[in-house]
N, C-alpha and C positions, 0 to 999 in steps of 0.2 A: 522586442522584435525577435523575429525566428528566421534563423536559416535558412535558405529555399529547402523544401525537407529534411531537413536536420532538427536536431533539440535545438529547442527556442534556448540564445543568449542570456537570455534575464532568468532562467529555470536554475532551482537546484540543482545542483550534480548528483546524480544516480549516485548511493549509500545513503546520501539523505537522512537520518532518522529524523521521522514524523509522529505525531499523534493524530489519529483520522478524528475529528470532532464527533461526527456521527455514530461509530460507533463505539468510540472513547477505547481504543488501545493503539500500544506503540508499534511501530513500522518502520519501513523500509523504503523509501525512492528508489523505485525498477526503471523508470522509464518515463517523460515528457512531450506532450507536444501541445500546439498553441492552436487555439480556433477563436478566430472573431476576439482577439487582443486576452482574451484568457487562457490562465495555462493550464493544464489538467497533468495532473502526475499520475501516471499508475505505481501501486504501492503494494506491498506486501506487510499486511499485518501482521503480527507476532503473536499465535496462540496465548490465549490467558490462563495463563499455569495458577494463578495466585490461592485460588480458592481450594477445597477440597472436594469438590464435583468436578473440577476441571479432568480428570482421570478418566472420569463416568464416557465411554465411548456414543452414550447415546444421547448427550446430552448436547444439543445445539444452538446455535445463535439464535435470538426471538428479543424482540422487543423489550421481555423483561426478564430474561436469561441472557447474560452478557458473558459466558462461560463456554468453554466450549473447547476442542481438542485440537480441531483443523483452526490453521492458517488461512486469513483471506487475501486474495488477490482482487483488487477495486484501482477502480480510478474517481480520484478526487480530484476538484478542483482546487486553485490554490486558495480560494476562502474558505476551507473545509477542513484544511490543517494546519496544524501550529508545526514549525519546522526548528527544530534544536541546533541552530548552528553553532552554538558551544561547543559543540563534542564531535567528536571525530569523526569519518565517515566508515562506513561497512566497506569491506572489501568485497566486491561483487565478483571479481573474476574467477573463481571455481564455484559458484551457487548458479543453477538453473531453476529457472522458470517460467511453468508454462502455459502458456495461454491458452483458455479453450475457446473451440470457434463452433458457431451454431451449427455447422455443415459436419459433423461428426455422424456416422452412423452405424449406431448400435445395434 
Protein backbone atom coordinates (compact mmCIF):
# COMPACT_ATOMS: atom_id res chain seq x y z
CA UNK A 1 0.00 0.00 0.00
CA UNK A 2 1.21 3.65 -0.63
CA UNK A 3 0.59 6.78 0.85
CA UNK A 4 -1.81 9.21 -0.78
CA UNK A 5 1.53 10.61 -2.59
CA UNK A 6 4.11 9.65 -0.68
CA UNK A 7 6.68 6.54 -0.79
CA UNK A 8 4.64 3.50 -0.93
CA UNK A 9 4.85 1.69 2.94
CA UNK A 10 5.98 -1.66 1.86
CA UNK A 11 9.27 0.16 -0.37
CA UNK A 12 12.70 0.00 0.69
CA UNK A 13 14.01 3.02 2.39
CA UNK A 14 16.02 5.41 0.04
CA UNK A 15 20.09 3.93 0.57
CA UNK A 16 18.73 0.84 -0.29
CA UNK A 17 21.75 -0.95 -1.88
CA UNK A 18 20.59 -2.88 -4.97
CA UNK A 19 21.92 -5.00 -7.80
CA UNK A 20 19.80 -3.95 -10.97
CA UNK A 21 19.39 -7.57 -12.68
CA UNK A 22 19.35 -6.09 -16.16
CA UNK A 23 22.17 -4.57 -16.28
CA UNK A 24 24.17 -6.62 -13.39
CA UNK A 25 25.76 -3.74 -11.30
CA UNK A 26 25.50 -2.49 -7.67
CA UNK A 27 23.25 0.57 -6.65
CA UNK A 28 21.64 2.77 -4.81
CA UNK A 29 17.74 3.34 -3.85
CA UNK A 30 17.09 7.17 -4.68
CA UNK A 31 13.61 7.11 -4.72
CA UNK A 32 10.03 4.98 -4.91
CA UNK A 33 6.73 5.13 -6.00
CA UNK A 34 3.85 2.46 -6.51
CA UNK A 35 1.57 2.21 -9.86
CA UNK A 36 -1.24 -0.47 -10.22
CA UNK A 37 0.15 -2.54 -6.88
CA UNK A 38 3.91 -2.49 -8.21
CA UNK A 39 6.66 -0.63 -6.78
CA UNK A 40 9.33 0.95 -9.21
CA UNK A 41 12.57 2.34 -7.34
CA UNK A 42 14.66 4.70 -9.05
CA UNK A 43 18.13 3.84 -8.38
CA UNK A 44 21.56 4.84 -9.02
CA UNK A 45 23.95 2.59 -10.37
CA UNK A 46 27.56 2.54 -9.22
CA UNK A 47 30.14 2.94 -12.24
CA UNK A 48 31.97 -0.51 -12.96
CA UNK A 49 35.51 0.21 -11.96
CA UNK A 50 36.47 -3.41 -11.89
CA UNK A 51 37.98 -4.03 -15.21
CA UNK A 52 40.87 -2.21 -16.96
CA UNK A 53 38.86 -0.50 -19.75
CA UNK A 54 36.73 0.85 -17.16
CA UNK A 55 39.21 4.23 -17.29
CA UNK A 56 38.78 4.25 -21.22
CA UNK A 57 36.37 7.57 -21.24
CA UNK A 58 34.95 6.37 -24.53
CA UNK A 59 33.98 3.36 -23.61
CA UNK A 60 30.18 2.86 -22.98
CA UNK A 61 27.38 0.64 -21.88
CA UNK A 62 26.17 -1.76 -24.90
CA UNK A 63 24.78 -5.05 -24.51
CA UNK A 64 28.05 -6.62 -24.67
CA UNK A 65 30.29 -3.88 -23.03
CA UNK A 66 28.99 -3.94 -19.49
CA UNK A 67 32.07 -1.21 -18.58
CA UNK A 68 31.88 1.79 -18.69
CA UNK A 69 32.78 5.29 -16.51
CA UNK A 70 29.33 7.12 -15.89
CA UNK A 71 26.94 6.21 -13.38
CA UNK A 72 23.31 5.19 -14.22
CA UNK A 73 20.24 6.62 -13.06
CA UNK A 74 17.00 4.08 -13.98
CA UNK A 75 14.20 3.02 -12.47
CA UNK A 76 13.50 -0.48 -11.89
CA UNK A 77 10.84 -2.31 -10.75
CA UNK A 78 10.89 -4.45 -7.81
CA UNK A 79 11.16 -7.72 -9.70
CA UNK A 80 14.42 -6.35 -11.45
CA UNK A 81 16.50 -6.23 -8.26
CA UNK A 82 17.82 -8.13 -5.69
CA UNK A 83 17.87 -5.77 -2.61
CA UNK A 84 20.77 -6.41 0.27
CA UNK A 85 19.17 -5.75 3.39
CA UNK A 86 22.05 -7.16 5.30
CA UNK A 87 24.03 -4.24 5.02
CA UNK A 88 23.64 -0.88 5.99
CA UNK A 89 22.15 1.80 4.26
CA UNK A 90 23.87 4.90 2.24
CA UNK A 91 23.54 8.01 3.74
CA UNK A 92 21.76 10.15 1.14
CA UNK A 93 21.65 13.35 2.89
CA UNK A 94 24.64 15.51 1.29
CA UNK A 95 24.48 13.25 -2.42
CA UNK A 96 22.47 14.99 -5.27
CA UNK A 97 20.68 13.78 -7.95
CA UNK A 98 19.60 14.60 -10.88
CA UNK A 99 16.94 14.06 -12.93
CA UNK A 100 16.75 14.85 -16.54
CA UNK A 101 13.51 15.87 -18.01
CA UNK A 102 12.68 15.70 -21.82
CA UNK A 103 11.69 19.39 -21.88
CA UNK A 104 15.50 20.53 -21.55
CA UNK A 105 16.63 22.78 -24.44
CA UNK A 106 19.78 22.70 -25.88
Amino acid sequence: MSSKYGYPTDAVKPGTIVRSIRFDRLGVVTDAFEEEGIIYYSCFLIPNTSSKNALNLTTGYSKNNKTGIDGLLVEESEFDLICYLMLGRVNLDNVGFYHSTPDIML
